[in-house]
C-alpha positions in Angstrom: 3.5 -32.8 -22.6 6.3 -34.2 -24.8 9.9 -32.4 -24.9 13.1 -33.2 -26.6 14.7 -32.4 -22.5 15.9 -35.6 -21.2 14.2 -37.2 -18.6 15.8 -36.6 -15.5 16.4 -38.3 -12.0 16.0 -36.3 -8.7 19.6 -37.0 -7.6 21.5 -36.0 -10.0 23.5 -33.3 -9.7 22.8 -29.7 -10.0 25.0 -28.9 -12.0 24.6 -31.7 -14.7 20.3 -31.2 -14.8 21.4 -27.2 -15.6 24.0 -28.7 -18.3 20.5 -30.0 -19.8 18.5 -26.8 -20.0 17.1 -26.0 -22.9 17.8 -22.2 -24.6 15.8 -22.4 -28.3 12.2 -23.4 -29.3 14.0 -26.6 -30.9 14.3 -28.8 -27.8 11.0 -27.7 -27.1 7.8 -29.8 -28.2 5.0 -28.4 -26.3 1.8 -28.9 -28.6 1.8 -28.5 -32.5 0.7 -25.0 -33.2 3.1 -23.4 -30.5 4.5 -20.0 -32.1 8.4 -21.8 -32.6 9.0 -19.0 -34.9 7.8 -16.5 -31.9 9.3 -17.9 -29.3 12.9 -17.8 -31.0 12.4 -14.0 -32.2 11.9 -13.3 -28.3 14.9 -15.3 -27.4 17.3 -13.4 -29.3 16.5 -10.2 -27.6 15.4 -11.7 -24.1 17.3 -15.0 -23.3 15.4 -18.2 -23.0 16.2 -21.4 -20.3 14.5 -23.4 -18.6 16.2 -26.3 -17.0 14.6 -29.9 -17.2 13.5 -30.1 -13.4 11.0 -27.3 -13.6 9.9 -28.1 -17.1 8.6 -31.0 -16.1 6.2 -29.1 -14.2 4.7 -27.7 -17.1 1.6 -29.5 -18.4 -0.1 -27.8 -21.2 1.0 -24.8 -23.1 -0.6 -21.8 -21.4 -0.8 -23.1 -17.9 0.9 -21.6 -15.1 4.3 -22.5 -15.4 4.1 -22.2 -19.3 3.6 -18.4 -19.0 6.2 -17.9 -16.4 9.0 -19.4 -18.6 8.5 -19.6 -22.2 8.6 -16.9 -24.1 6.2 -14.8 -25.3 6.0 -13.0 -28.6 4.2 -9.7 -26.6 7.6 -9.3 -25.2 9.0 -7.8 -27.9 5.4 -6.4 -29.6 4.4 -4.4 -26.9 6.9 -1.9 -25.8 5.2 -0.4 -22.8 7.7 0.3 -19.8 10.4 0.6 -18.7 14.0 -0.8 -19.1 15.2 -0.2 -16.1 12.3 0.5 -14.2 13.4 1.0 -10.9 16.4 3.0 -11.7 18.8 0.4 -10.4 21.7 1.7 -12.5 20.9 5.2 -11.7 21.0 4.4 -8.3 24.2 2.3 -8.8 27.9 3.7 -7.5 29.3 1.2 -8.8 28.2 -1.1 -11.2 26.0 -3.8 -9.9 25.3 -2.3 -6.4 22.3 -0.2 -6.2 22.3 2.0 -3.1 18.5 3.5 -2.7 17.9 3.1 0.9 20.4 4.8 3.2 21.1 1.7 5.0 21.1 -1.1 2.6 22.3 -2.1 -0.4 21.0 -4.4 -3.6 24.9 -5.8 -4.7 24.2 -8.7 -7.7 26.7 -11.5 -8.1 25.4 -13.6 -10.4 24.1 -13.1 -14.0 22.3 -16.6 -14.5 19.8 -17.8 -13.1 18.2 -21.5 -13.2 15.2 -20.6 -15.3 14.5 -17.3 -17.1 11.3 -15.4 -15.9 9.6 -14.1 -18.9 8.3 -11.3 -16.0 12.0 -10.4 -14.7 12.4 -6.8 -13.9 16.1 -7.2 -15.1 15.3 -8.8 -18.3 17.4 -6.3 -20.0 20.3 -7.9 -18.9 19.6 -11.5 -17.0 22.0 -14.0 -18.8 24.3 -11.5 -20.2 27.8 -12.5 -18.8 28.8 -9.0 -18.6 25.6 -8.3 -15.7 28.4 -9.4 -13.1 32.0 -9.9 -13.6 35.0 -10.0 -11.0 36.0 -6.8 -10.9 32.2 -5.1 -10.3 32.1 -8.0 -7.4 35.1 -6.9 -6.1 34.5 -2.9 -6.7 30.8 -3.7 -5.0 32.5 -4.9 -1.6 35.2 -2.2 -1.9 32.0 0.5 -1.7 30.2 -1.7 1.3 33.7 -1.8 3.3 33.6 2.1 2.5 30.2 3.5 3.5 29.6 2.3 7.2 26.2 3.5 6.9 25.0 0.1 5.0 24.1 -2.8 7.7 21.9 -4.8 5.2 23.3 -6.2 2.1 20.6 -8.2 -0.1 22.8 -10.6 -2.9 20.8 -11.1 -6.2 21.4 -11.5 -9.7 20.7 -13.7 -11.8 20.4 -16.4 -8.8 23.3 -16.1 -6.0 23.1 -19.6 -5.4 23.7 -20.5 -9.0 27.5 -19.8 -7.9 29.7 -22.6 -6.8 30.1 -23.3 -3.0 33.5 -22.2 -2.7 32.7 -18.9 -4.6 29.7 -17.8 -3.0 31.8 -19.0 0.2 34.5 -16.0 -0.2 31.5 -13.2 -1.0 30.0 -14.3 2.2 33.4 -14.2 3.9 34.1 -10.9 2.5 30.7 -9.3 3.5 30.5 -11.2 6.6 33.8 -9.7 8.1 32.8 -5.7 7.4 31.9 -4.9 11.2 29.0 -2.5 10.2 27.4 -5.1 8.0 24.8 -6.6 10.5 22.2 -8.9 8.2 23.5 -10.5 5.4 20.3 -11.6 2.7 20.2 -13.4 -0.4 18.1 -13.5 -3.0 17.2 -17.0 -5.0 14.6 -18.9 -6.9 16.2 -21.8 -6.7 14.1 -23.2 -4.1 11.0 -23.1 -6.6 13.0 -23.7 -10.0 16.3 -25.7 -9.4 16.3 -27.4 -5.7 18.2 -29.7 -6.4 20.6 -26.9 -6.0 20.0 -27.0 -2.1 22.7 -29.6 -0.8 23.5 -30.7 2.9 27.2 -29.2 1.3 25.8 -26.0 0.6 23.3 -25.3 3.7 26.5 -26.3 6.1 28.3 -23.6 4.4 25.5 -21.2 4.8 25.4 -22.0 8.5 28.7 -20.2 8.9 27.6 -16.3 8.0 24.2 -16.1 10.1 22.1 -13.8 11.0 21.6 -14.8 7.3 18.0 -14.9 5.4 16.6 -16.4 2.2 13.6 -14.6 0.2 12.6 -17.0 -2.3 10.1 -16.5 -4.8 6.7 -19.1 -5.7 4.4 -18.1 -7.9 2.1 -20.6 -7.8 1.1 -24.1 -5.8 2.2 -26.3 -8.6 5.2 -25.2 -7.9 5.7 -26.3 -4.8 6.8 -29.5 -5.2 8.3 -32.8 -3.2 11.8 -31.5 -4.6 11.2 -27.9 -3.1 9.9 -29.2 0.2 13.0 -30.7 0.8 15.4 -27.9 -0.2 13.4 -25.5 2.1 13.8 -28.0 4.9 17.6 -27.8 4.2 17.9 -24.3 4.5 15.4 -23.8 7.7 17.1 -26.9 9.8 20.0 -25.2 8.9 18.8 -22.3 11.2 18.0 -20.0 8.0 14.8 -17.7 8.0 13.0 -18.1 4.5 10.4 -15.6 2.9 8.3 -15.7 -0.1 8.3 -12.6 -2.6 5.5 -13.4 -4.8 4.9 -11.2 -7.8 1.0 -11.1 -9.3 0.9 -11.5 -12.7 -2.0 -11.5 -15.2 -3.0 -15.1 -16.3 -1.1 -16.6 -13.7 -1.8 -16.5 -10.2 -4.1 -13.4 -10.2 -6.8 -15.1 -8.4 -7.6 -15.1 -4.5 -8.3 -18.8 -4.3 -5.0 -19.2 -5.8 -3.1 -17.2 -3.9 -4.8 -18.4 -0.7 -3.6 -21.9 -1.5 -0.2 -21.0 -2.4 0.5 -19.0 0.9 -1.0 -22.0 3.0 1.2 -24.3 1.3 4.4 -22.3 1.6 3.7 -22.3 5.3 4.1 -26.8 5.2 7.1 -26.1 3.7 8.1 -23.6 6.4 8.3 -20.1 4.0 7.0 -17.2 5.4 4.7 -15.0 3.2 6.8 -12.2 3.0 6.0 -9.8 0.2 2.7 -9.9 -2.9 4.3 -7.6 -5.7 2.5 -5.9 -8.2 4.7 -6.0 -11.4 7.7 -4.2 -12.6 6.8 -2.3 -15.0 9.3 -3.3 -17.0 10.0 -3.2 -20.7 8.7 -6.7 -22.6 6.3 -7.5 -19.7 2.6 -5.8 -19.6 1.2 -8.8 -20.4 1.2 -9.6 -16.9 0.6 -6.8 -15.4 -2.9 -6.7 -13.5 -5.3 -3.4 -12.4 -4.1 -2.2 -8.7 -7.5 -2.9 -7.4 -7.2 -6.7 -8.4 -4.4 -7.0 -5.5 -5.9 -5.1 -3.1 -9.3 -7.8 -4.0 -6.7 -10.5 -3.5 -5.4 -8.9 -0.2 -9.4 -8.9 1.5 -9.8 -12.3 0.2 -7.0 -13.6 2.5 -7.9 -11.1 5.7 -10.4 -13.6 7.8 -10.4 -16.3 5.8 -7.0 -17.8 6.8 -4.3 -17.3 9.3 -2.7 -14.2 9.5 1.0 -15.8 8.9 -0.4 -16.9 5.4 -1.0 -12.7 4.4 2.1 -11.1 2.7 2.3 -7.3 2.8 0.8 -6.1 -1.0 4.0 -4.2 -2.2 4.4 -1.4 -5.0 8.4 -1.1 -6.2 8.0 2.8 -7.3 9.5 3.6 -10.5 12.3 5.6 -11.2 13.7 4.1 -8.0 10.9 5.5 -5.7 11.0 2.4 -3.3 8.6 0.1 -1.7 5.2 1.0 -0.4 3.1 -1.3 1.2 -0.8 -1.2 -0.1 -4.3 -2.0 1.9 -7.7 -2.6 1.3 -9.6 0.1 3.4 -11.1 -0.8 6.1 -12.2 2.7 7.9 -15.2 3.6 6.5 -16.4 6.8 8.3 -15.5 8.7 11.3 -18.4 9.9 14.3 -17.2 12.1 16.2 -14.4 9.9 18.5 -15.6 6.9 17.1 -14.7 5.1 13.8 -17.1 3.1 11.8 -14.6 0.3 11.0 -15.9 -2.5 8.3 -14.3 -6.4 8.9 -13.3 -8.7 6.7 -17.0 -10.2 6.3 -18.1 -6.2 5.2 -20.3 -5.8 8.2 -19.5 -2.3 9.7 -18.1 -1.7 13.9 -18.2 1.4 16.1 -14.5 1.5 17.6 -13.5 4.3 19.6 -10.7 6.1 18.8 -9.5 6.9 22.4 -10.3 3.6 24.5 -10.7 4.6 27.8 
């Protein structure tokens, strides 16, 4: 792979390698016959960056991390979907906090993010600098400090850790001192696509608002890198529970060998499997998409064949703000009388009685 991105060293600073990210097909020298033309149409309606450190972990145009973060011209050719399609702003009382479950809350405070997902389910408005500004931050904790009956705030974006220390330091503070909040959770892919962005500064600072949890979000096991070893180990020496919200997506990772490897490796890099997505269906995105039953193939490939901390709960995000449910292959295959006829994850069938004595 060539590129016009400078080369760049793994301890520079975060700030300066996201200076360097590219935003146009022009810095971008992939093969010959890439769609430059394409690729810029896309851009002007979805934003396009990716920041030197992970495109250095694209090889060939078309692989893996290719797919996730260049973009595509089906994103503006194929209209299935939704814009919003899990009715955040319908189920926002302010803007940028959605309230859906009665004792949580989704409150953004960020509106970049260190590389653009081509899959993202806020696509419609990732990168625009009016996603988040200081008065929806400061409406957002107004409306937490008001209704006691939110315990759980989860801080997304864009990236949350995108923010300076010293400002993501007084959302904390803010959040952190509202007795009924309990759990405090943020939201990042910075672990995967900028962790350089994980400093012994930043962790220490973290330290200060526990019972505080990272989900993070890999894809894939070329992406788990050296660099994002060592900014997991940060953040879970520094007492912080991570979890891995992987989405499938068609082309991708949509393959049970692949999946198995990538949950074995987040567990070297201590990240819990948390949550398998099926895709948004949002607007500019059904390229990825993949049949139901291909997850549910994905999730009895992993039963039996590897430890059970390596299996993430197979989640459907409803539309139209419906919520999450969890998915399963079946494994009840008949009922006799008090007994079930119970199938394991090699497909030979067991009589289990349905009141042990």
């Amino acid at each position: 792979m060539t590129t016009t991105a400078k080369i760049i060293k793994t301890y520079e600073p975060w700030e300066k390698i996201l200076s360097m990210g590219i935003t146009s097909p022009k810095e971008l020298s992939i093969i010959p016959d890439q769609d430059s033309a394409g690729i810029q149409k896309v851009a002007e309606s979805y934003p396009m960056f990716i920041n030197p450190y992970y495109l250095k972990l694209l090889k060939t145009k078309g692989d893996p991390i290719y797919g996730q973060a260049v973009p595509d011209i089906r994103e503006i050719t194929k209209l299935d979907g939704l814009d919003d399609p899990l009715n955040e702003e319908g189920l926002s009382p302010v803007p940028g906090l959605t309230h859906k479950y009665p004792d949580r809350a989704l409150f953004l405070i960020s509106s970049r993010c260190a590389m653009y997902c081509r899959f993202c389910n806020r696509k419609r408005k990732v990168g625009h600098p009016s996603m988040v500004t200081k008065e929806s931050i400061k409406e957002g904790i107004a409306y937490i400090k008001a209704t006691k009956t939110i315990r759980d705030v989860l801080l997304s974006g864009g990236d949350p850790l995108l923010l300076q220390d010293n400002e993501l330091a007084h959302i904390l503070e803010k959040i952190h001192s509202i007795p009924h909040v309990e759990i405090i959770r943020i939201g990042t892919r910075v672990p995967c696509t900028l962790p350089q962005r994980v400093t012994p500064k930043l962790t220490k600072m973290l330290k200060r608002f526990h019972p505080l949890y990272i989900n993070t979000h890999f894809n894939h096991p070329s992406e788990i890198t050296s660099e994002a070893a060592s900014a997991c180990a940060l953040l879970a020496d520094a007492g912080i529970p991570i979890g891995c919200q992987t989405v499938l997506l068609n082309g991708i990772n949509d393959n049970p060998s692949v999946i198995r490897r990538l949950m074995q490796k987040l567990l070297t890099i201590r990240v819990k499997p948390y949550y398998l997505f099926q895709a948004d269906l949002a607007k500019g995105t059904s390229h990825f998409w993949t049949p139901l039953e291909k997850g549910l193939e994905i999730m009895s490939e992993l039963q039996g064949y590897t430890t059970g901390l390596c299996i993430p709960r197979f989640i459907i995000d409803l539309p139209h703000g419906g919520g999450k449910i969890p998915v399963t292959p079946s494994y009840i295959k008949d009922t006799a009388g008090e007994k079930l006829i119970i199938k394991n994850y090699q497909g030979k069938e067991y009589i289990y009685p349905i009141k042990p004595h």
